[in-house]
C-alpha positions in Angstrom: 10.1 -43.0 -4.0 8.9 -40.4 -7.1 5.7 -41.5 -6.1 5.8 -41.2 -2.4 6.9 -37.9 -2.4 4.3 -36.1 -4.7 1.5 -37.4 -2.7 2.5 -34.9 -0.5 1.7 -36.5 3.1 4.2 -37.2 5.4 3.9 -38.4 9.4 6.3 -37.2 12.0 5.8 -40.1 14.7 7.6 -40.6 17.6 8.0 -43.3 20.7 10.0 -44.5 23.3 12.9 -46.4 22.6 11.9 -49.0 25.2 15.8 -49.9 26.2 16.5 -50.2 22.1 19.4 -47.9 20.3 17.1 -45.6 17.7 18.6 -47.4 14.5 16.8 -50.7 15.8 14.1 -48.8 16.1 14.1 -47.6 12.6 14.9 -50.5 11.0 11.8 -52.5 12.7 9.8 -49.5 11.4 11.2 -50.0 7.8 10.4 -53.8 8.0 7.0 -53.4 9.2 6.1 -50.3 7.2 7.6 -50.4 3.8 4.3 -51.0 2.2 3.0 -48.1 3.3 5.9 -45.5 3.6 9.4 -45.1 3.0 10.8 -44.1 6.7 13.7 -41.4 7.3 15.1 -40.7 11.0 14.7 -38.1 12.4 17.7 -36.8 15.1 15.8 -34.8 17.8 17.8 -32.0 18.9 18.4 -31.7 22.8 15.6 -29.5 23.6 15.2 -27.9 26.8 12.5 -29.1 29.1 10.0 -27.5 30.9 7.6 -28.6 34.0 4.6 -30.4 32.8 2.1 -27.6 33.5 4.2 -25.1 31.0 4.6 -27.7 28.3 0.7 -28.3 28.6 0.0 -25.0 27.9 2.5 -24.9 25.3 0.9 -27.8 23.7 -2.4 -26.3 23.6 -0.6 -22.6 22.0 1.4 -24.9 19.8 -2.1 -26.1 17.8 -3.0 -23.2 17.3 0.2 -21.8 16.0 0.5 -25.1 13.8 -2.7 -24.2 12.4 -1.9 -20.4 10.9 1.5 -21.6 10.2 0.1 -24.2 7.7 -2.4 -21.3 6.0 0.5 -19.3 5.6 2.7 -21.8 3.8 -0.4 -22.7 1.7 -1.1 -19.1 1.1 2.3 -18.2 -0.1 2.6 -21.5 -2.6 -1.0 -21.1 -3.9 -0.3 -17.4 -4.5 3.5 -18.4 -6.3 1.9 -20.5 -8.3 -1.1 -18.3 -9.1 0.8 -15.0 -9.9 3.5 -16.9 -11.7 1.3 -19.1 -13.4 3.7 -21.9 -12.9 2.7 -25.4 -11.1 6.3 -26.4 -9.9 6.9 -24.5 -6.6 9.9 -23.3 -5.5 12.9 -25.0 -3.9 13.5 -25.1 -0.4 17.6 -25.5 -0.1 18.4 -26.1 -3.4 15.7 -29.3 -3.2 11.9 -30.0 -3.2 9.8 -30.2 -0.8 9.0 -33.3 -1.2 12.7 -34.2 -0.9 13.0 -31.6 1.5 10.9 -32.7 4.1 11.8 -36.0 5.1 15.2 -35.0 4.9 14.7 -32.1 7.7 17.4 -30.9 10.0 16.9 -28.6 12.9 18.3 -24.9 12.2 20.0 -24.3 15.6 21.6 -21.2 14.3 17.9 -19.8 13.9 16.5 -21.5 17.0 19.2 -22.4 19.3 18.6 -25.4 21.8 19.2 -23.3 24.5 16.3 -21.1 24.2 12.7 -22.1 26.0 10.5 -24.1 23.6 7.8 -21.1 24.6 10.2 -18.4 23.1 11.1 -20.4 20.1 7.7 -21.0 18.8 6.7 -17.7 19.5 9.4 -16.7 17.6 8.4 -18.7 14.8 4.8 -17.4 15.3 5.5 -14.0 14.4 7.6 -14.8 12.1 4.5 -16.7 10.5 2.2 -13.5 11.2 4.6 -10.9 9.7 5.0 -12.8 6.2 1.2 -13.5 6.0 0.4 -9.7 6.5 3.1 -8.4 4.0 1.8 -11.6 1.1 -1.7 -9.8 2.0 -0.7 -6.1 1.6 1.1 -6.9 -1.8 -1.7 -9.2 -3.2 -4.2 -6.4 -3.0 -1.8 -4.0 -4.2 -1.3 -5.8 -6.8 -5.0 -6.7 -7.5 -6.2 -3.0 -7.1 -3.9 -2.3 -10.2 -4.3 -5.4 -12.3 -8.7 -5.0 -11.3 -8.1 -1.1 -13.4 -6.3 -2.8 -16.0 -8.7 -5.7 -16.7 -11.6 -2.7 -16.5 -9.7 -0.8 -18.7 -8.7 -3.8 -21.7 -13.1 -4.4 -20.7 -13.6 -0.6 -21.8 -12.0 -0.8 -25.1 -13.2 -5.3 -25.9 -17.0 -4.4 -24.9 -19.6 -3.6 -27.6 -20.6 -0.1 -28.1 -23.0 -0.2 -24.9 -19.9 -0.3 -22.7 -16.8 0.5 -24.4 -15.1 3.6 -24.3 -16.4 5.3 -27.5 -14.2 8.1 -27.5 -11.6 6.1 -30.2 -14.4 6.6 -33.0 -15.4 10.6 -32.6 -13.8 12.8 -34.2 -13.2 16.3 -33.2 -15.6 17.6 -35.7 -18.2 15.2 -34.5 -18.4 16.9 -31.1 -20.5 20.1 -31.1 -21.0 22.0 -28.1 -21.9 25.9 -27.4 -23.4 28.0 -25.0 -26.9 27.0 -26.0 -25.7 23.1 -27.5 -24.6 20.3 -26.8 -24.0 17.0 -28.4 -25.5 13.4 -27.3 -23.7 10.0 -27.9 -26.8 7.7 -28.6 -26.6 3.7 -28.5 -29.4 1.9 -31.1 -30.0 -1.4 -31.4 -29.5 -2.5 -35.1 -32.7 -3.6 -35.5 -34.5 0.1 -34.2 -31.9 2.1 -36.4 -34.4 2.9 -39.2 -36.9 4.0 -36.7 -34.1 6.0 -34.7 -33.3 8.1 -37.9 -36.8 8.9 -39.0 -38.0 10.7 -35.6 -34.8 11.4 -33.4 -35.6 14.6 -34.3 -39.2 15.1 -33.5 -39.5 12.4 -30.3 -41.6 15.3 -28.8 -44.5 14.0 -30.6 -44.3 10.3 -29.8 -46.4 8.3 -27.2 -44.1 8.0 -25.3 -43.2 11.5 -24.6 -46.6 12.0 -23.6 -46.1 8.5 -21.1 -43.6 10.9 -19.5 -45.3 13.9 -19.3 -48.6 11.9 -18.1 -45.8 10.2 -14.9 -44.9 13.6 -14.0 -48.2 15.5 -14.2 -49.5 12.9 -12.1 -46.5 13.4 -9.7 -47.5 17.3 -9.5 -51.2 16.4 -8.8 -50.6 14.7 -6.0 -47.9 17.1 -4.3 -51.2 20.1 -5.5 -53.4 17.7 -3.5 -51.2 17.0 -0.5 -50.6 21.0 0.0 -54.4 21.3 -0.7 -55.2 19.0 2.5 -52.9 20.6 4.6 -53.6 23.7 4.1 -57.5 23.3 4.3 -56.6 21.6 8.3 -54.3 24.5 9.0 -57.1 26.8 8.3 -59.7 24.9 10.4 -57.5 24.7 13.2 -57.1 28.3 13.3 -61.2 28.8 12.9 -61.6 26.3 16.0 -59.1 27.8 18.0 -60.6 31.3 17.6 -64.3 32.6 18.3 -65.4 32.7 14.9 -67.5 29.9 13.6 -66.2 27.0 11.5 -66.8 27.7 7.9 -67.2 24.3 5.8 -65.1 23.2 3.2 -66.3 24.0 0.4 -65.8 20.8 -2.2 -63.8 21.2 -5.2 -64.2 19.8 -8.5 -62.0 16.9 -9.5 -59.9 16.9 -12.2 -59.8 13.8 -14.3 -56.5 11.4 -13.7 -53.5 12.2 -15.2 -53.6 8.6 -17.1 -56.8 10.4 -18.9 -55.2 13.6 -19.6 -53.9 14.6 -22.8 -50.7 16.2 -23.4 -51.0 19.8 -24.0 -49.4 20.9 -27.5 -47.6 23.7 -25.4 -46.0 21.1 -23.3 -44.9 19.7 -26.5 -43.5 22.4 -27.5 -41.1 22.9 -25.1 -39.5 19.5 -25.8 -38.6 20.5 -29.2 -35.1 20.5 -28.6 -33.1 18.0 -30.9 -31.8 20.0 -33.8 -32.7 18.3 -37.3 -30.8 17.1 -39.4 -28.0 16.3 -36.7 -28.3 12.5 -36.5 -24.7 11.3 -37.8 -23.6 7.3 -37.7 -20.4 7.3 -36.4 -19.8 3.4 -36.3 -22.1 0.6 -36.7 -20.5 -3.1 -34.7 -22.1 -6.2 -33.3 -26.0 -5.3 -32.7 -25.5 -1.5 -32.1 -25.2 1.8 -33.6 -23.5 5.2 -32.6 -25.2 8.2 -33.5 -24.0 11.5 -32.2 -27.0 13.8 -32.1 -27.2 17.7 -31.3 -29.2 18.9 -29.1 -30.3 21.8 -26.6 -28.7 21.9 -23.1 -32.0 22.7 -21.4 -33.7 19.8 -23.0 -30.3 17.2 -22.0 -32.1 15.4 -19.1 -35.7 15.3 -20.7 -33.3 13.3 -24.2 -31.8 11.2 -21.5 -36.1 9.9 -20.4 -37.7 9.8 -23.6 -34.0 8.0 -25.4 -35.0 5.6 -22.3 -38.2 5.3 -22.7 -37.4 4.2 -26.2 -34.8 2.2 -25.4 -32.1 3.9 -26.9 -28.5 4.4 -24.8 -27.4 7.5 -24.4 -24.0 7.3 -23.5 -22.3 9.7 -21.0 -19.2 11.2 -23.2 -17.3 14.3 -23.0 -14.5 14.7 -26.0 -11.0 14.6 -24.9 -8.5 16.7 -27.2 -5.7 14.3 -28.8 -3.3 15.9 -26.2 -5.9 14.3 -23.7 -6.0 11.1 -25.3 -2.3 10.5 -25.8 -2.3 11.6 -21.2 -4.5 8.5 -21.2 -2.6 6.6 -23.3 0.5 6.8 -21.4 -1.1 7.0 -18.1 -2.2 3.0 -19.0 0.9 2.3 -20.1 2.8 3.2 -16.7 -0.3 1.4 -15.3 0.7 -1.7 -16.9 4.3 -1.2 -16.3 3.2 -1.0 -12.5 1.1 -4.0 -12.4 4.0 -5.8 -14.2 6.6 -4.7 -11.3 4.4 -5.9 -9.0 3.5 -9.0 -10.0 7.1 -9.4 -10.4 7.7 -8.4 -6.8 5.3 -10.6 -5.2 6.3 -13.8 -7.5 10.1 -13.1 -6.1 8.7 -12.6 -2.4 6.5 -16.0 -2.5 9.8 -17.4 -4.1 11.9 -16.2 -1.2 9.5 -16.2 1.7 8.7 -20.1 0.7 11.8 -21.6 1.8 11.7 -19.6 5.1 8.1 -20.4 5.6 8.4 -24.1 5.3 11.6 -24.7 7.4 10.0 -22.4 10.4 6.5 -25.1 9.6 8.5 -27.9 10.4 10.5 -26.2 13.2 6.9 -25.4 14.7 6.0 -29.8 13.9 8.9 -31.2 15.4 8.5 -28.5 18.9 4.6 -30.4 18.4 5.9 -33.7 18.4 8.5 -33.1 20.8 6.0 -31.8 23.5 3.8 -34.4 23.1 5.8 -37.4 23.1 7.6 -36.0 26.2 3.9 -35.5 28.2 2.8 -39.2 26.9 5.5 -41.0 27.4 7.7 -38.4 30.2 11.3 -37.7 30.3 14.0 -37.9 29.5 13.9 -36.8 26.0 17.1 -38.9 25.0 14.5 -42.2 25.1 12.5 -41.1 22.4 12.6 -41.8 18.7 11.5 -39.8 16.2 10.9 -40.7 12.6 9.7 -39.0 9.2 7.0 -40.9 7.2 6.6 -40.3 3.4 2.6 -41.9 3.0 2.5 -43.9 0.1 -0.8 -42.4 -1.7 -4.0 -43.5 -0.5 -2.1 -45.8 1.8 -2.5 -43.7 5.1 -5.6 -45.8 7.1 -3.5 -48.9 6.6 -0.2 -47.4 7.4 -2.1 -46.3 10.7 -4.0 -49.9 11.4 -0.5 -51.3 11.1 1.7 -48.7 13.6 -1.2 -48.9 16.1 -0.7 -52.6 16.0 3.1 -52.3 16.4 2.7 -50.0 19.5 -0.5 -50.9 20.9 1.4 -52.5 24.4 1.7 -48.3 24.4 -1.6 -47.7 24.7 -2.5 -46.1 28.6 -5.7 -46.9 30.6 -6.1 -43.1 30.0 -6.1 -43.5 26.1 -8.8 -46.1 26.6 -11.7 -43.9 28.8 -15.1 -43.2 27.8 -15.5 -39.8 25.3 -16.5 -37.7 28.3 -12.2 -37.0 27.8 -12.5 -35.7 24.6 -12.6 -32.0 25.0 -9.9 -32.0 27.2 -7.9 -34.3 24.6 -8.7 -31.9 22.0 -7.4 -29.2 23.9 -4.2 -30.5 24.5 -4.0 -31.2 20.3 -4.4 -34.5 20.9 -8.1 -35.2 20.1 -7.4 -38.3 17.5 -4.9 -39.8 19.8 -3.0 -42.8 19.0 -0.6 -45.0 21.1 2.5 -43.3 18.7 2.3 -40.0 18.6 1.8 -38.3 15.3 1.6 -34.5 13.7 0.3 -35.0 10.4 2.5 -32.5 7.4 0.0 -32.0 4.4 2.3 -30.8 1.5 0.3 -31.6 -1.5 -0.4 -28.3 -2.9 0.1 -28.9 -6.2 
């Protein structure tokens, strides 16, 4: 029995009692289908019933409800089991819910047998709707917090390219004035001897000029463009007068910017590093931190050439230890809030899965109920209804062999060509079978 009820599939069937009390019913069930399935009976509550046109349209709502119901129920045990990283899901009164199911009663205090079917499941339905929104508002709550967290544990695990640096300068590392400032530079290991010998003169390196050489060319051609359009502004304004059209005289052309050479007055303005201000403030993994001083007009043009160079230079500014012990504690009530909510949504999952999983099978027995009453018609009293725990991997026999017990049920309708179909599946009943059968998938585990 274990073993039939952690596979996690169970049948609700139900048809006519043909003149036969339900027990005889049951116990030919048992006889012919204990290799298959262990078989509990089900009492149908007296539901009310409507006219055939209301209960159609009910049964076409009612797939559709059974549907989102089951997402919901699978969304709130996957997220219990995810957020309390537990496998064993909660108990539904006091039991499993593999014990659980097959031993189902109807709650009439929650859904009394004198309301309408129609008002009942709707019932259910936005009973269904309300728990999935408020599982999806606290689960990206939740997330939102736990997503700064794991950014912030990222900041202070990542090598020196990504962590937050600020735990290895010191207060006299950080230099800064009205003129100053100072530069948190990432080296690779293996360029930290070059780094050291001309950080402080990276004015004079190739690649300095590389930049300058990008960005004369840039000014060229803005020269050029304002060249052009200002020499056919000017011979507009000659052809729209009476004076006659002067031509253009042709200007020399200055060689490309690729073939330029730097100017040593260009390279004099980039003198900006101060020497002798390269300090190693921690050396882990494959990277270095220098802090370096430099001048605050030259900031963006140490930013290109550290690039250029590949060198990291890393955006800082220095917190004071007052600072530092605001972020300190501001993580810790960040913890303490992702902790309370996790704890909150574990403890709603934990409550709402009971409710969840008694309104599913409310919602699967209203199924089966309509159903059997349009197949087989009224009154109500003449059906049986009967909970099937599917032995694992068992469930195409178990069907061969119920379709064989009740194929004398089987309508001329049942047997038409597939030009039915749609209309079948509209009505929920596009794999039909001559029992009728809503399927309850469990196995979330």
């Amino acid at each position: 029995m274990a073993a039939n009820r952690q596979s996690g599939e169970y049948w609700i069937i139900s048809v006519p009692n043909e003149g036969r009390d339900a027990e005889t019913v049951h116990r030919t069930q048992r006889q012919y289908l204990q290799k298959y399935c262990s078989v509990t009976p089900f009492q149908m509550p007296p539901l009310r019933v409507s006219a055939v046109d209301e209960l159609m349209k009910l049964n076409e709502l009612l797939t559709k409800y059974d549907v989102f119901a089951g997402s919901v129920v699978t969304k709130v045990a996957r997220s219990y089991q995810e957020f309390s990283e537990n496998d064993i899901l909660p108990t539904v009164d006091d039991r499993s819910i593999y014990k659980y199911i097959p031993e189902f009663v109807w709650e009439k205090g929650r859904n009394p047998f004198t309301a309408k079917l129609s008002q009942i499941s709707q019932d259910i339905h936005e009973r269904f709707v309300t728990t999935n929104e408020r599982l999806k508002t606290m689960a990206e709550k939740y997330k939102q917090v736990k997503q700064k967290l794991t950014s912030d544990q990222r900041a202070s695990e990542g090598n020196l390219m990504v962590c937050d640096i600020q735990k290895y300068v010191q207060a006299s590392d950080y230099v800064t004035g009205e003129y100053i400032t100072t530069m948190m530079v990432v080296v690779p290991k293996q360029k930290k001897a070059m780094f050291e010998q001309h950080y402080w003169c990276l004015d004079q390196t190739d690649e300095a000029a590389n930049i300058w050489r990008r960005e004369e060319k840039v000014r060229l051609q803005m020269e050029e463009k304002d060249r052009r359009e200002q020499e056919i502004a000017e011979q507009e304004e000659q052809e729209e007068g009476t004076e006659e059209v002067k031509p253009v005289a042709k200007r020399s052309r200055k060689a490309p910017a690729k073939e330029m050479a730097m100017p040593q007055e260009e390279r004099d303005k980039l003198e900006v590093v101060c020497p002798n201000s390269a300090e190693l403030l921690v050396e882990e993994g494959d990277f270095c931190l220098y802090r370096v001083v430099v001048l605050k007009r030259g900031v963006k043009w140490f930013k290109q050439i550290c690039r250029e160079l590949r060198y990291t230079v890393r955006d800082f500014v220095y917190k004071s230890e007052e600072e530092q012990g605001q972020d300190e504690q501001s993580r810790k009530m960040l913890k303490k809030d992702a902790q309370d909510k996790k704890k909150r949504l574990v403890a709603f999952c934990q409550h709402s899965f009971r409710d969840v999983v008694e309104d599913w099978l409310h919602m699967k027995i209203i199924r089966v109920f309509v159903e059997a009453v349009l197949r087989y018609g009224p009154p109500s009293a003449n059906l049986v209804t009967t909970i099937l725990s599917v032995n694992p991997g068992r469930g195409a026999q178990l069907n061969n062999q119920l379709t064989e017990m009740y194929k004398h049920l089987t309508s001329s309708e049942m047997l038409q060509s597939s030009g039915d179909d749609e209309a079948m599946a509209m009505m929920g009943t596009f794999d039909l079978r001559p029992y009728v059968f809503i399927p309850v998938m469990a196995n979330f585990e």
